[in-house]
KEKE-3310 file (N, C-alpha, C; in steps of 0.2 Angstrom, whole numbers, plus 5000, padded with zeros to 4 digits):
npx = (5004:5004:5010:5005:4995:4986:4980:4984:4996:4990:4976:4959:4956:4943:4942:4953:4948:4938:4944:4950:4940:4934:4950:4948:4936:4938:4934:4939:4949:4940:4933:4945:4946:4936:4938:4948:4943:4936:4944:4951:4941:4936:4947:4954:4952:4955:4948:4940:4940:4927:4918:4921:4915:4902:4901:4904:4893:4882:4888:4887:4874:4866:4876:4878:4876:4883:4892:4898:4901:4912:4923:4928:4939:4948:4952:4961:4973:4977:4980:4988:5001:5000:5003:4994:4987:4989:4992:4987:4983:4976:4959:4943:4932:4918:4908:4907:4911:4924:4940:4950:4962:4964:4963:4976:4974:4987:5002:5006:4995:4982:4990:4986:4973:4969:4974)
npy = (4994:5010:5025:5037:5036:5028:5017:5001:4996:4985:4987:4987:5000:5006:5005:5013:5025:5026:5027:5038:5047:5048:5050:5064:5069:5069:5059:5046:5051:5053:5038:5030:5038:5034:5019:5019:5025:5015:5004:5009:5009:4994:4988:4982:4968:4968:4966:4960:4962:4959:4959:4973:4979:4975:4985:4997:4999:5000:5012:5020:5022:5028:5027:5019:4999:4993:5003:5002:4988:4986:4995:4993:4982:4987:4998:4996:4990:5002:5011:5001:5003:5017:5017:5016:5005:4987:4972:4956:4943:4927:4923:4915:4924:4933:4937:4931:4918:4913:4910:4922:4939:4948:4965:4979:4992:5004:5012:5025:5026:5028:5039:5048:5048:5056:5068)
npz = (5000:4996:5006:5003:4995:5001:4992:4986:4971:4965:4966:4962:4948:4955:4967:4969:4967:4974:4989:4986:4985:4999:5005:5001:5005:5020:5026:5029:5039:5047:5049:5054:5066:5072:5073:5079:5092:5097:5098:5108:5118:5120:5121:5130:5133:5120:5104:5089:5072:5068:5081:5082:5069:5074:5087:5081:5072:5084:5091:5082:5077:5066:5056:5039:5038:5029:5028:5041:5043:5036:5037:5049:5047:5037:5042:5051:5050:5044:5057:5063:5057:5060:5072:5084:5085:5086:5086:5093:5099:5092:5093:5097:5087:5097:5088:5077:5079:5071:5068:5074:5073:5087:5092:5099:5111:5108:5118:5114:5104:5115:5119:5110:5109:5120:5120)
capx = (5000:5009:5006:5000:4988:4981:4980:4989:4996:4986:4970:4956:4953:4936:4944:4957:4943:4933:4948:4954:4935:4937:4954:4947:4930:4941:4931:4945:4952:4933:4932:4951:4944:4930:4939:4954:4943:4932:4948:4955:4936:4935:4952:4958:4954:4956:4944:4941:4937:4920:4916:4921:4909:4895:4902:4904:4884:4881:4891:4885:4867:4863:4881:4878:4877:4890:4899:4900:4905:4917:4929:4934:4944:4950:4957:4965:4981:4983:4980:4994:5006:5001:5008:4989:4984:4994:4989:4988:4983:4973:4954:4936:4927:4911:4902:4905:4914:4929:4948:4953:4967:4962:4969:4973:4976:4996:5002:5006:4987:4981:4991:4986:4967:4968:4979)
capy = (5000:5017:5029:5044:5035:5024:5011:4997:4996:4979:4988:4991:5009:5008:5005:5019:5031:5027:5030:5046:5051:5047:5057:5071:5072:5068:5053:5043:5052:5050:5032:5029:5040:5029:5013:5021:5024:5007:4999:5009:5008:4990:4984:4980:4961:4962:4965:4957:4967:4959:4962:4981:4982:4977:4991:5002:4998:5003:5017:5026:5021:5032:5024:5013:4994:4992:5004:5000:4981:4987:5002:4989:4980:4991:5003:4992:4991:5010:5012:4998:5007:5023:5016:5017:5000:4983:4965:4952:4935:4922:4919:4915:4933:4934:4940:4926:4912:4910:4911:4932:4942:4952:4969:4982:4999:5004:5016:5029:5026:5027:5047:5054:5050:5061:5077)
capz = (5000:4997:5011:5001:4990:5003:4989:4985:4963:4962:4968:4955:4947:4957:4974:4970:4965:4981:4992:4984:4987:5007:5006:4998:5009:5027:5028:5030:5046:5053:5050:5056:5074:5076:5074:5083:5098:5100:5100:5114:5123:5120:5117:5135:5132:5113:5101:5081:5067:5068:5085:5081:5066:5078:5089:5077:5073:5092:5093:5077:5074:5060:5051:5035:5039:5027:5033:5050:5043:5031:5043:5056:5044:5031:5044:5057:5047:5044:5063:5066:5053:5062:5079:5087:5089:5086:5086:5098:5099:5086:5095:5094:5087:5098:5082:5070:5081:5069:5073:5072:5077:5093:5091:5108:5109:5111:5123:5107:5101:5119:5122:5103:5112:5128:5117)
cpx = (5004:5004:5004:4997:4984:4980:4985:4991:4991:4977:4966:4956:4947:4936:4947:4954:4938:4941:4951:4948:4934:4942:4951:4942:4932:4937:4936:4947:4946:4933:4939:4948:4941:4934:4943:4951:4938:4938:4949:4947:4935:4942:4958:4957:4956:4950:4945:4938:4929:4916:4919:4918:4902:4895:4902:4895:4881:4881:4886:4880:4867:4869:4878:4879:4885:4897:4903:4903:4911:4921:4932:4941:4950:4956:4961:4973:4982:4983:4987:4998:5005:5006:5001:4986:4989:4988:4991:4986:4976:4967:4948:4934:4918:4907:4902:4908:4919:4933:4948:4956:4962:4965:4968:4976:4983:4996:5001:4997:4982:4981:4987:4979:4965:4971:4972)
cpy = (5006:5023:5035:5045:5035:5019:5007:4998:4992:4981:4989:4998:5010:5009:5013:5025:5033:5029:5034:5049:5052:5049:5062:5076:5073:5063:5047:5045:5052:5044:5028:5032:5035:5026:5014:5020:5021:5003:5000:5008:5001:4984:4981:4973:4960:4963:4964:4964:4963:4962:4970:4983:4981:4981:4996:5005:5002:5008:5022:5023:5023:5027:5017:5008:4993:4997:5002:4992:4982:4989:4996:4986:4981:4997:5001:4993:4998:5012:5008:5001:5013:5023:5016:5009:4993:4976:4960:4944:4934:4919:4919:4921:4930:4936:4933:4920:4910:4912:4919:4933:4948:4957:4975:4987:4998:5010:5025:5030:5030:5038:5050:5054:5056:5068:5080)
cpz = (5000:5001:5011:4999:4995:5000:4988:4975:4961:4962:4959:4956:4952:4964:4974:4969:4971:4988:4993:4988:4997:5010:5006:5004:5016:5030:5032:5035:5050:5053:5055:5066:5076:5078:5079:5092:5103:5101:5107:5121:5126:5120:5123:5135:5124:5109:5093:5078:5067:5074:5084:5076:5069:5083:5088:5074:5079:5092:5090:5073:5067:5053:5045:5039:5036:5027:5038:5049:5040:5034:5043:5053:5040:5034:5049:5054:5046:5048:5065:5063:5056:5069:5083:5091:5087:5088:5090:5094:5094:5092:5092:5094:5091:5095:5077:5071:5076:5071:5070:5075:5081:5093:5097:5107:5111:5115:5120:5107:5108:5121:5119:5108:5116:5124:5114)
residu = (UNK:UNK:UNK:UNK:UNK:UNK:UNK:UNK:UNK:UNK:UNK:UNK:UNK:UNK:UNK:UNK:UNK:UNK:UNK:UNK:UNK:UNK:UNK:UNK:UNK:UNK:UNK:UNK:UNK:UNK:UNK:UNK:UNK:UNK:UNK:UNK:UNK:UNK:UNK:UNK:UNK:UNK:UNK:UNK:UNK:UNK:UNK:UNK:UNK:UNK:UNK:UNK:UNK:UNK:UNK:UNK:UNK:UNK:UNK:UNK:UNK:UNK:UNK:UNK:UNK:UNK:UNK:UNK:UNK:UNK:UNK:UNK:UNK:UNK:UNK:UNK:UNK:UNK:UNK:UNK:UNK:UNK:UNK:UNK:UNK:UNK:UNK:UNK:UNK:UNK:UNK:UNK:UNK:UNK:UNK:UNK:UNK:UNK:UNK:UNK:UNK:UNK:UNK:UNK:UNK:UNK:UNK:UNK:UNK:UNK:UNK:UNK:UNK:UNK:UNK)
# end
């Protein structure tokens, strides 16, 4: 992923057009908050990208479904590359009972919150 598209090369045209547009609009640095700060609410045992789109459902009613499904996962990685949240251990997600990485806030991710 190059870190001043946001996309990756392999990505299609459709993707890099939709993600230009969530730069452009600052979409992108709201979804990134959100997930940013259900991690750090919910993320002292660990939380999966599933259970943080039922979360994300929770939090921000009004929010698309497919939004609220889609975020969690999509921006967990630019959160880790940010230094905010970091990945733990391989468990059962309480949302969909398969194996997920558990991901937990970092001390970094934890400060930018409080500033």
């Amino acid at each position: 992923m190059s870190k001043s598209s946001g996309f990756r090369i392999t990505d299609p045209v459709t993707s890099r057009i939709a993600m230009q547009r969530m730069i452009d609009s600052g979409r992108l640095g709201e979804r990134q908050g959100q997930v940013h700060r259900l991690v750090n609410l919910y993320g002292n045992e660990g939380i999966t990208a599933g259970e943080l789109s039922r979360a994300m459902h929770a939090e921000y009613p009004t929010m698309a479904i497919s939004v609220a499904v889609e975020s969690p996962h999509k921006r967990l990685k630019e959160l880790e590359t940010k230094g905010f949240v970091r990945r733990g251990e391989i468990r059962t997600c309480k949302d969909s009972g398969n194996q997920r990485i558990a991901w937990y806030p970092t001390e970094h991710g934890v400060a930018v919150l409080r500033t």
